[in-house]
Biopython code that builds the backbone (N, CA, C, O; Angstrom):
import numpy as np
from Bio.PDB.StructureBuilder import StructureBuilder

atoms = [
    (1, "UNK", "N", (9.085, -16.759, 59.304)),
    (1, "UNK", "CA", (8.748, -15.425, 58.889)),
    (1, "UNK", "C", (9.024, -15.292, 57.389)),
    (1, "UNK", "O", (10.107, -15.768, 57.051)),
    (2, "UNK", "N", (8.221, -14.704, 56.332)),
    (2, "UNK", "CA", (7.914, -14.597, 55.287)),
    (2, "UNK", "C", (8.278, -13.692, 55.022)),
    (2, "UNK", "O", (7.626, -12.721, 55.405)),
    (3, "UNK", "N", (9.834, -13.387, 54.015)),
    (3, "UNK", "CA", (10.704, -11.873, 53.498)),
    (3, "UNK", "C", (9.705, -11.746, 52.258)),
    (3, "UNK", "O", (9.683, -12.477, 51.267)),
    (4, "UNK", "N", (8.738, -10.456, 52.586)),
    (4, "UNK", "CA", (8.352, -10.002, 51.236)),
    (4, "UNK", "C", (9.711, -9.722, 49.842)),
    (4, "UNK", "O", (10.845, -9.247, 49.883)),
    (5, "UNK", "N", (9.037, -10.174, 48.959)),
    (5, "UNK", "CA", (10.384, -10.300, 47.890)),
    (5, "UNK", "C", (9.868, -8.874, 46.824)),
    (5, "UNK", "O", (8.660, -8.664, 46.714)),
    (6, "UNK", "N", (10.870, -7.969, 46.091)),
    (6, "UNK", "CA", (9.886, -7.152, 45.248)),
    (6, "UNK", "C", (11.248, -7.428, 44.120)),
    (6, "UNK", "O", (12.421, -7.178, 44.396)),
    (7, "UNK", "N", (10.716, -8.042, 42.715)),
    (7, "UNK", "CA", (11.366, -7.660, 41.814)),
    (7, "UNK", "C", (11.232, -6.942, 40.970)),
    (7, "UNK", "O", (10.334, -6.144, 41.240)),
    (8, "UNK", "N", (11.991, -6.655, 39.329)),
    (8, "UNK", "CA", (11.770, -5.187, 38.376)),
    (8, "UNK", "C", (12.647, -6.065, 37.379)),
    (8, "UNK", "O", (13.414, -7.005, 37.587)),
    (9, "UNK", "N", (12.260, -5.426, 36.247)),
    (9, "UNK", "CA", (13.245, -5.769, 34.988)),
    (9, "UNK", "C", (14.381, -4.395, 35.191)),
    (9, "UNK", "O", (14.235, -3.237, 35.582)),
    (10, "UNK", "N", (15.241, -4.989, 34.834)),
    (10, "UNK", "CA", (16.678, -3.793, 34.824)),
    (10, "UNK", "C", (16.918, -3.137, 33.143)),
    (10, "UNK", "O", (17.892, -3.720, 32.667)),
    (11, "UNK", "N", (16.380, -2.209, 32.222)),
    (11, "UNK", "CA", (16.875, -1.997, 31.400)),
    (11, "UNK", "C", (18.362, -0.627, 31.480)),
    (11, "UNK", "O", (18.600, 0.175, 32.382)),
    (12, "UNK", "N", (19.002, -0.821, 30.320)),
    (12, "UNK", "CA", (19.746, -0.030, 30.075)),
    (12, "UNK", "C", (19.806, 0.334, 28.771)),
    (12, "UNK", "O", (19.886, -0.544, 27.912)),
    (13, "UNK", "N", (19.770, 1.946, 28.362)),
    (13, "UNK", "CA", (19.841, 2.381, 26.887)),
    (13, "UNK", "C", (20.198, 3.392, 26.783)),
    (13, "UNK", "O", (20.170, 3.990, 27.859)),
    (14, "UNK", "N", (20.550, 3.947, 25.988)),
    (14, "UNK", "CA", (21.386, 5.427, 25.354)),
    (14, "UNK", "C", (20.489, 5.902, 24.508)),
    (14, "UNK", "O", (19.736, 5.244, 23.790)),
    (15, "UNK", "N", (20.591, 7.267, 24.617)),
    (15, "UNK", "CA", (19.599, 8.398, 23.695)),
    (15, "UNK", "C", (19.655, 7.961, 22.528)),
    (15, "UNK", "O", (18.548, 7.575, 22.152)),
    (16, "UNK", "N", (20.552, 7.833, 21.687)),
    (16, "UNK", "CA", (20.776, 7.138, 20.533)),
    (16, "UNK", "C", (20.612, 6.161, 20.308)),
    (16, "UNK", "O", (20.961, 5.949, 19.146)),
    (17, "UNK", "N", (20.022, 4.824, 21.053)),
    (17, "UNK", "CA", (20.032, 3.569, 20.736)),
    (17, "UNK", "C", (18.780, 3.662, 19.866)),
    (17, "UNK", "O", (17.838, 4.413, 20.118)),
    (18, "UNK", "N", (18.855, 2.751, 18.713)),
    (18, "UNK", "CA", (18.074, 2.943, 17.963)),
    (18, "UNK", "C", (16.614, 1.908, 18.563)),
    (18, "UNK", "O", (15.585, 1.878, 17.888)),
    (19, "UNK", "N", (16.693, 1.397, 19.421)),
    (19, "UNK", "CA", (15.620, 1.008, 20.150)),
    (19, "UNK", "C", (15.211, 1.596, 21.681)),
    (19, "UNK", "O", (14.751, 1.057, 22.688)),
    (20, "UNK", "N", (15.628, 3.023, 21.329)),
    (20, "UNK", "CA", (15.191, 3.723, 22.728)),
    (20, "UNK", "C", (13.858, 3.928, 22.889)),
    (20, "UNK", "O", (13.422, 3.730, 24.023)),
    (21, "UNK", "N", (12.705, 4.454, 21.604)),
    (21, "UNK", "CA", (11.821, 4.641, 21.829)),
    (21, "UNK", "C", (11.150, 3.583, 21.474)),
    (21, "UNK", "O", (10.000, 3.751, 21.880)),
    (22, "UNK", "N", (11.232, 2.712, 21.006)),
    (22, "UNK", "CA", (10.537, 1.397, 21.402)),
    (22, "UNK", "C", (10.444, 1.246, 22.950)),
    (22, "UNK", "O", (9.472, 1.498, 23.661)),
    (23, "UNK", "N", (11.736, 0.754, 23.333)),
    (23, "UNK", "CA", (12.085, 0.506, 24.446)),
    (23, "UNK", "C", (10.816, 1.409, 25.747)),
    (23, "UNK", "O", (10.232, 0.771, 26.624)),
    (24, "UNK", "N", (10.663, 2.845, 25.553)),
    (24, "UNK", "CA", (10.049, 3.469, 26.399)),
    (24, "UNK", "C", (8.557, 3.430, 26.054)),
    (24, "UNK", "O", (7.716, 4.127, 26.622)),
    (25, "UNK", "N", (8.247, 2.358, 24.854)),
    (25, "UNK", "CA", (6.813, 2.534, 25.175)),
    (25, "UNK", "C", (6.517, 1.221, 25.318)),
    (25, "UNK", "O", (5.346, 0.844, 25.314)),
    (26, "UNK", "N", (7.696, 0.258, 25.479)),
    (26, "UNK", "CA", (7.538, -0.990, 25.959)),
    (26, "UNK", "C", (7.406, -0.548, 27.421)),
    (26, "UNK", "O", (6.254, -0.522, 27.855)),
    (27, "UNK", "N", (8.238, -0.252, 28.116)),
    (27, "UNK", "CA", (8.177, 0.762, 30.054)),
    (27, "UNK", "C", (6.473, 0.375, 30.419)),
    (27, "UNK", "O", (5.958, -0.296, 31.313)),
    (28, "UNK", "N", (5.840, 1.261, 29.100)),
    (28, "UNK", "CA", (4.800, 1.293, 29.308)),
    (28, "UNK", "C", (3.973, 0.692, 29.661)),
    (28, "UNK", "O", (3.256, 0.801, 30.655)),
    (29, "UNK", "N", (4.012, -0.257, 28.583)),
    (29, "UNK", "CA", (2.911, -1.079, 28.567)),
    (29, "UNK", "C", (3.338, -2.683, 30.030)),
    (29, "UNK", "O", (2.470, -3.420, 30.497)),
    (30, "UNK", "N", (4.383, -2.725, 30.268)),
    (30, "UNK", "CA", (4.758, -3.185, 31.271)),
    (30, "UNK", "C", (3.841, -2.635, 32.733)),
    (30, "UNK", "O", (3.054, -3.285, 33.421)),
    (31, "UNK", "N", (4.365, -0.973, 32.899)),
    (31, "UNK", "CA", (3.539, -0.369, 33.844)),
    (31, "UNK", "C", (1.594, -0.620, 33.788)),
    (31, "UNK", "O", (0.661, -0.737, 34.583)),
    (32, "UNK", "N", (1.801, -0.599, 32.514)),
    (32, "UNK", "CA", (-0.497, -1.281, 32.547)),
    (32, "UNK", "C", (-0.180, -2.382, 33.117)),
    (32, "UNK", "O", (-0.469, -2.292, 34.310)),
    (33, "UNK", "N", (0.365, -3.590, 32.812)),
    (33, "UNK", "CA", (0.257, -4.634, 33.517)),
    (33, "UNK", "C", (0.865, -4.940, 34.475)),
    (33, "UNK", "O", (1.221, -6.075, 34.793)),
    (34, "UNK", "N", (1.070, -3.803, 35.112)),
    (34, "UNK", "CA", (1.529, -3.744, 36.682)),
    (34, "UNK", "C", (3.089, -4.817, 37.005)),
    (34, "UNK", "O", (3.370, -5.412, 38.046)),
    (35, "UNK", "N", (3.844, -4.763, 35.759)),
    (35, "UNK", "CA", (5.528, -4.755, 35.766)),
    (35, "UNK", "C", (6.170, -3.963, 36.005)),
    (35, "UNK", "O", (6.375, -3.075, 35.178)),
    (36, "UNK", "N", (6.653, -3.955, 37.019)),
    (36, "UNK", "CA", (7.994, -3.057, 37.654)),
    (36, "UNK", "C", (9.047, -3.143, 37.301)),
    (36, "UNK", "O", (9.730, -4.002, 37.858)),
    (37, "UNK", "N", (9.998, -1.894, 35.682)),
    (37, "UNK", "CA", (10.807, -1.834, 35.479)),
    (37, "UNK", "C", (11.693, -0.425, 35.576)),
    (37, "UNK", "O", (11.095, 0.599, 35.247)),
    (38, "UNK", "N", (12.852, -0.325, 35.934)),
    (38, "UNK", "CA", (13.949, 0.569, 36.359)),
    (38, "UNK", "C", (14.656, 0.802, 35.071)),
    (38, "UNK", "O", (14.693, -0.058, 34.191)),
    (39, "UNK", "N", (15.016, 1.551, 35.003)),
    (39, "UNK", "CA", (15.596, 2.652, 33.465)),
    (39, "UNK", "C", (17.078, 3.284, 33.665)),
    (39, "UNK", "O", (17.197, 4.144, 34.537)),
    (40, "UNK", "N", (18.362, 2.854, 32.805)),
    (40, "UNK", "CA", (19.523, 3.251, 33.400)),
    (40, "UNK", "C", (19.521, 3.535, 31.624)),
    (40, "UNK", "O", (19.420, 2.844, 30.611)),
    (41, "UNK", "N", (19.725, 5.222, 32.023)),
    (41, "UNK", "CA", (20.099, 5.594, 30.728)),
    (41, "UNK", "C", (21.409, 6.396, 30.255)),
    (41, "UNK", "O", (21.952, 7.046, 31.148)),
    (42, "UNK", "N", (21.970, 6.441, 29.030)),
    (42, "UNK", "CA", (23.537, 6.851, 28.946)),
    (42, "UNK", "C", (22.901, 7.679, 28.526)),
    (42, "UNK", "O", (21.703, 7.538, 28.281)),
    (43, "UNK", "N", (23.813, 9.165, 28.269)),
    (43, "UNK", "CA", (23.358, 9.954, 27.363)),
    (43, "UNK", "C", (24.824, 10.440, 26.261)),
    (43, "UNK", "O", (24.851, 11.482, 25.606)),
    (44, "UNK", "N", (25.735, 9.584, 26.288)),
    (44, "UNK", "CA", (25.968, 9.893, 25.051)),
    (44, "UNK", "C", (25.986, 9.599, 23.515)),
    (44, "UNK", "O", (25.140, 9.148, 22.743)),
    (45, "UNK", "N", (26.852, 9.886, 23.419)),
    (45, "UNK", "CA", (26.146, 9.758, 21.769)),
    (45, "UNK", "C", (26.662, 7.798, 21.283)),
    (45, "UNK", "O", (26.350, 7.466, 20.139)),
    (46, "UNK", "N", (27.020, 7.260, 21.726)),
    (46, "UNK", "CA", (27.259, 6.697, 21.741)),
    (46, "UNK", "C", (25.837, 5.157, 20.933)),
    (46, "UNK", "O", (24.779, 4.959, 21.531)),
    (47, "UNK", "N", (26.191, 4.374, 19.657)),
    (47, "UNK", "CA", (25.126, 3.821, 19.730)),
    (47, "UNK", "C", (25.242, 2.399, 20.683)),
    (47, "UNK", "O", (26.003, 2.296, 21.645)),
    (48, "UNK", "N", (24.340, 1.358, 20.213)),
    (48, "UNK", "CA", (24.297, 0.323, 21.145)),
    (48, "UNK", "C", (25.550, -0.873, 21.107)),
    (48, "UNK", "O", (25.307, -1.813, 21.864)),
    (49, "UNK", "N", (26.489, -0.952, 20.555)),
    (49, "UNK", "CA", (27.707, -1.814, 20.807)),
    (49, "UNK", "C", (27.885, -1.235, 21.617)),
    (49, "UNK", "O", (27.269, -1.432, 22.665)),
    (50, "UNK", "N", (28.971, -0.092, 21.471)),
    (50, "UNK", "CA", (29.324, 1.067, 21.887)),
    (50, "UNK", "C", (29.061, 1.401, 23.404)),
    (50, "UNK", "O", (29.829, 1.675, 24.326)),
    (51, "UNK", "N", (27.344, 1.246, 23.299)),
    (51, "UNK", "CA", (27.236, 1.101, 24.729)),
    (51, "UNK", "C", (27.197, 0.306, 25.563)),
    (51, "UNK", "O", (27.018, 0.659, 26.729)),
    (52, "UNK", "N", (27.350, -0.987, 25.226)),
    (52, "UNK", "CA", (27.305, -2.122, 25.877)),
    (52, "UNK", "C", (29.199, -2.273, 26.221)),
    (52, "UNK", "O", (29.641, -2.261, 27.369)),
    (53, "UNK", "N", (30.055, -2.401, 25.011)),
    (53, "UNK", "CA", (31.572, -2.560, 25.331)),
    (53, "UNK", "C", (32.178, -1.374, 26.141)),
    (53, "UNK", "O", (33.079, -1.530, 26.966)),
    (54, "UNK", "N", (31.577, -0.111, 25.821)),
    (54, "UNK", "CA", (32.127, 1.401, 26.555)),
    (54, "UNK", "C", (32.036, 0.935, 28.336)),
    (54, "UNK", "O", (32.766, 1.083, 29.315)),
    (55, "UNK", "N", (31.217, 0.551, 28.164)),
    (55, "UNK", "CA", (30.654, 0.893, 29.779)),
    (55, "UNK", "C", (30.367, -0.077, 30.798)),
    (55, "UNK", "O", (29.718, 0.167, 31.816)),
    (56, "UNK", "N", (31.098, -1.687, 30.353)),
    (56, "UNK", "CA", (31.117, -2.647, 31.147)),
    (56, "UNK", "C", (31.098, -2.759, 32.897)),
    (56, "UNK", "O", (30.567, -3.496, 33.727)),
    (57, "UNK", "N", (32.184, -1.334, 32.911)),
    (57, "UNK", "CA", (32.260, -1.534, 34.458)),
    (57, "UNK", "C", (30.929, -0.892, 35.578)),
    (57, "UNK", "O", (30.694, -1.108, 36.767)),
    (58, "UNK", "N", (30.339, -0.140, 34.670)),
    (58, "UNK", "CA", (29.010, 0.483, 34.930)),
    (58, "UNK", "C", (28.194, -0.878, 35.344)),
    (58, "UNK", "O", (27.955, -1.341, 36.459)),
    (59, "UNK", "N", (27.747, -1.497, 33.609)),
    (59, "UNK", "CA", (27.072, -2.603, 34.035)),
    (59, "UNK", "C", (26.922, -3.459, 35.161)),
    (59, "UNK", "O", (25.984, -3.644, 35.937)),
    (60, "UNK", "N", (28.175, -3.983, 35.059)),
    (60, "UNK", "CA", (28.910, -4.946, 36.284)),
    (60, "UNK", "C", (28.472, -4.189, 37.588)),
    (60, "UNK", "O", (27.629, -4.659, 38.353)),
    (61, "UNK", "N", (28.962, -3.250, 37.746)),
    (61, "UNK", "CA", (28.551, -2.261, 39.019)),
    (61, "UNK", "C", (26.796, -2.386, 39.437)),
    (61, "UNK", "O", (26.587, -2.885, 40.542)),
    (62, "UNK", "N", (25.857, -2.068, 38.819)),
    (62, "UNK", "CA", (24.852, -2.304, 38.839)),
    (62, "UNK", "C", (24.300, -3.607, 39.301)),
    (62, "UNK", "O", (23.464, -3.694, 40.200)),
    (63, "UNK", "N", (25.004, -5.029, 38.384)),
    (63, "UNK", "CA", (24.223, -5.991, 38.805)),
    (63, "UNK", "C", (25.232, -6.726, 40.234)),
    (63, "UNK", "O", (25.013, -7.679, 40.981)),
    (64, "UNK", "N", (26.530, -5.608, 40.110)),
    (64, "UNK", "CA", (26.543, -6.609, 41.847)),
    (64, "UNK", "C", (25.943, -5.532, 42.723)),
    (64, "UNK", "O", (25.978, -5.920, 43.891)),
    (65, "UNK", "N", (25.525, -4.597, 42.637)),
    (65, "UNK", "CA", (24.654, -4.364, 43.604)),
    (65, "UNK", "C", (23.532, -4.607, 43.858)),
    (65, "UNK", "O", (22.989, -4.402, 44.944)),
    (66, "UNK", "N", (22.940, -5.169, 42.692)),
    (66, "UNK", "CA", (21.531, -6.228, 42.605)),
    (66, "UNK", "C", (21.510, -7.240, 43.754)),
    (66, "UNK", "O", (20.790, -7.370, 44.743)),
    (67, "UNK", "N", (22.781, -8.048, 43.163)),
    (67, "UNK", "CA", (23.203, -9.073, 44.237)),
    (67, "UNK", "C", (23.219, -8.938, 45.349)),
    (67, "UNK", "O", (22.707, -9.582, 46.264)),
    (68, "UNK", "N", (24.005, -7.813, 45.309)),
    (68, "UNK", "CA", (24.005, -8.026, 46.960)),
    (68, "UNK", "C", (23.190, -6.662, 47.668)),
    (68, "UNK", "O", (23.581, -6.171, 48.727)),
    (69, "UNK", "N", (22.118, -6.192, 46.982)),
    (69, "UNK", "CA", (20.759, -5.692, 47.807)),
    (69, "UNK", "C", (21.572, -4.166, 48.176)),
    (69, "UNK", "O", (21.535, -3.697, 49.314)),
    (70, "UNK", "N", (22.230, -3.553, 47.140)),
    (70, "UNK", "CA", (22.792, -2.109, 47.314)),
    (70, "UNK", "C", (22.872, -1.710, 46.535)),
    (70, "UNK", "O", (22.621, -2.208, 45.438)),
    (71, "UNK", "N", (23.366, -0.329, 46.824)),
    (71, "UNK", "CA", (23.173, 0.318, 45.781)),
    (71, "UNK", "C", (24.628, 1.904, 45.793)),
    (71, "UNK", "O", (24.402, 3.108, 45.668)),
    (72, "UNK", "N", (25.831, 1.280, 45.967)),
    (72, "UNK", "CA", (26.669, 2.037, 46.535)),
    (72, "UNK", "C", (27.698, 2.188, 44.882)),
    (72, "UNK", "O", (28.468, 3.051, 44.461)),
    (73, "UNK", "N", (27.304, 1.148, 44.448)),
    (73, "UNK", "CA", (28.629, 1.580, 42.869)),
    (73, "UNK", "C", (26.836, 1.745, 41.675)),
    (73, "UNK", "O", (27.104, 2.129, 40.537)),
    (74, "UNK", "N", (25.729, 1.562, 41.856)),
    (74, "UNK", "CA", (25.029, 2.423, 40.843)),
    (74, "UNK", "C", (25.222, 3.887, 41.719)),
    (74, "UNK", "O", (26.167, 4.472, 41.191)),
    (75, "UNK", "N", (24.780, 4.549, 42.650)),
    (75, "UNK", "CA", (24.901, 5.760, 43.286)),
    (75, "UNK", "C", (26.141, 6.422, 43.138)),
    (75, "UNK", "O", (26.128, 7.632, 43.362)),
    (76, "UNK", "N", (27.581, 5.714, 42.696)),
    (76, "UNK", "CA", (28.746, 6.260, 42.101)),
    (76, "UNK", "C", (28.523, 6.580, 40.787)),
    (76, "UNK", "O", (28.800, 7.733, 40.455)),
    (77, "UNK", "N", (28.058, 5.781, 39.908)),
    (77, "UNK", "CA", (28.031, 5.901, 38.453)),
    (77, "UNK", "C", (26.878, 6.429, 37.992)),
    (77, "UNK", "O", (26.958, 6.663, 36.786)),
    (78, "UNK", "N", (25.538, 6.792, 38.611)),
    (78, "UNK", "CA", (24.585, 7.195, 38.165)),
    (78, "UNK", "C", (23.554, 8.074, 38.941)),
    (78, "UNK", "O", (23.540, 7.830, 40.147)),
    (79, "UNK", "N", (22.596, 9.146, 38.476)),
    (79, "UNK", "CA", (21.992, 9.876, 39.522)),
    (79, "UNK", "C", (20.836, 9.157, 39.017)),
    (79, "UNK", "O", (20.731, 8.783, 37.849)),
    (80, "UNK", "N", (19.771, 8.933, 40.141)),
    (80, "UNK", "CA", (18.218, 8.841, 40.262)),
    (80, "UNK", "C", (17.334, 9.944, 40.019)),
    (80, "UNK", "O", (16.998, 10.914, 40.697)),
    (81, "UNK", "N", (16.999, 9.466, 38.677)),
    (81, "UNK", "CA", (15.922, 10.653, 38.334)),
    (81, "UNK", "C", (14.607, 10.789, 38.907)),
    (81, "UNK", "O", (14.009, 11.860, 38.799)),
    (82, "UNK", "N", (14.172, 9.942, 39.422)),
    (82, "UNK", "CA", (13.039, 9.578, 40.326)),
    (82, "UNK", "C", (12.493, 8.018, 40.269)),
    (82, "UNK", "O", (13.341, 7.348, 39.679)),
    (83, "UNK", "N", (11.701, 7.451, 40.558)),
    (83, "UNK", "CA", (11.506, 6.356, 41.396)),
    (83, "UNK", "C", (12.100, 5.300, 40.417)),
    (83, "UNK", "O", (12.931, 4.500, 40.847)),
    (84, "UNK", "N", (11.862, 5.282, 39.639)),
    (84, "UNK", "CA", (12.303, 4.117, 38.297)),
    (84, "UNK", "C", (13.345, 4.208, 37.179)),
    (84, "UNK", "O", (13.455, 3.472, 36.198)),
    (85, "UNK", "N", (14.085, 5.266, 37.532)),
    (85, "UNK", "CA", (14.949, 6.118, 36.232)),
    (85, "UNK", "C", (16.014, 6.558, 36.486)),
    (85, "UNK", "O", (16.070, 6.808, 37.690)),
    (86, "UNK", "N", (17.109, 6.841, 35.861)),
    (86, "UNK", "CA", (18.543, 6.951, 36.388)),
    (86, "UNK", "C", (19.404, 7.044, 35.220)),
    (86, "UNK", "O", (19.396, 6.200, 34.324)),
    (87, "UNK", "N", (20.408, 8.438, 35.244)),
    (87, "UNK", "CA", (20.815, 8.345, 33.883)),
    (87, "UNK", "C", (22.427, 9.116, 34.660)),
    (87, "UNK", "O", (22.691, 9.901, 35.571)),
    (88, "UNK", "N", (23.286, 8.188, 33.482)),
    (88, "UNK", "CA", (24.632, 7.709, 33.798)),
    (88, "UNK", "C", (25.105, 9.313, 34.225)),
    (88, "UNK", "O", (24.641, 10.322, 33.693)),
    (89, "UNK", "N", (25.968, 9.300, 35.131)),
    (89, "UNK", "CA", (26.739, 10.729, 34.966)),
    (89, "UNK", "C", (27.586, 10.773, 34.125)),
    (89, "UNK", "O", (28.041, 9.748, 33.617)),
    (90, "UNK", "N", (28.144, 12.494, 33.663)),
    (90, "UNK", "CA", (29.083, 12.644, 32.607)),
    (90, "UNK", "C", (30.296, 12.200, 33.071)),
    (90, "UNK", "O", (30.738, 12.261, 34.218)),
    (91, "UNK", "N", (30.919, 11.634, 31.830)),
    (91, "UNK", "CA", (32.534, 11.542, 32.706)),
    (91, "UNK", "C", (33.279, 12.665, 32.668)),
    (91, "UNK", "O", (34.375, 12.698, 33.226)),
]
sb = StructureBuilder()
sb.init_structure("model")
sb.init_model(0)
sb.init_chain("A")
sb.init_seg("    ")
for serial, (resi, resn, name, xyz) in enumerate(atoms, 1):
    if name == "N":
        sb.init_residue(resn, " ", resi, " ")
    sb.init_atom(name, np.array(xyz, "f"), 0.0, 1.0, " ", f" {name:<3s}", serial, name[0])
structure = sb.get_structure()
C-alpha cells in the first residue's frame, strides 16, 4: 500500500525582517508553480539575528513536530491564520 506523501517549504520571518517582503512575493511565485509553502511569522520588532537566537525553542518546536507528523508544540507557540500561515503568539 502506497502512503500518499505531501510536502511544503517551512518559512519563518518577522515583520521587520528586512527580507519579509521579498520573502512574500517569493510565497508567490512558488504558489504559480504549484509549491506548497507554510508561513510562521513573529511579529515583533525584533530584526533577523534576533529572530533566529530569540526564539530557538519555537524553532526547534516546529521542526520536531515536522518529524514526528504533529503539531502539538507549533499549536502551543503559534495560532493558524488559515491554511498556510501562522503567526507566533505574544509572550
Amino acid at each position: 500500500m502506497n502512503k500518499k506523501t505531501t510536502s511544503a517549504i517551512y518559512f519563518y520571518t518577522g515583520l521587520l525582517d528586512i527580507q519579509f517582503k521579498p520573502l512574500l512575493q517569493y510565497r508567490e511565485f512558488l504558489q504559480k508553480m504549484g509549491i506548497a509553502s507554510k508561513l510562521f511569522c513573529n511579529r515583533s520588532n525584533e530584526r533577523h539575528t534576533r529572530l533566529v537566537n530569540q526564539y530557538t525553542p519555537f524553532i526547534f518546536g516546529v521542526l520536531e513536530d515536522l518529524i514526528r507528523s504533529e503539531t502539538m508544540r507549533t499549536e502551543q507557540e503559534a495560532v493558524q491564520l488559515g491554511i498556510d500561515s501562522y503567526i507566533l503568539k505574544a509572550e
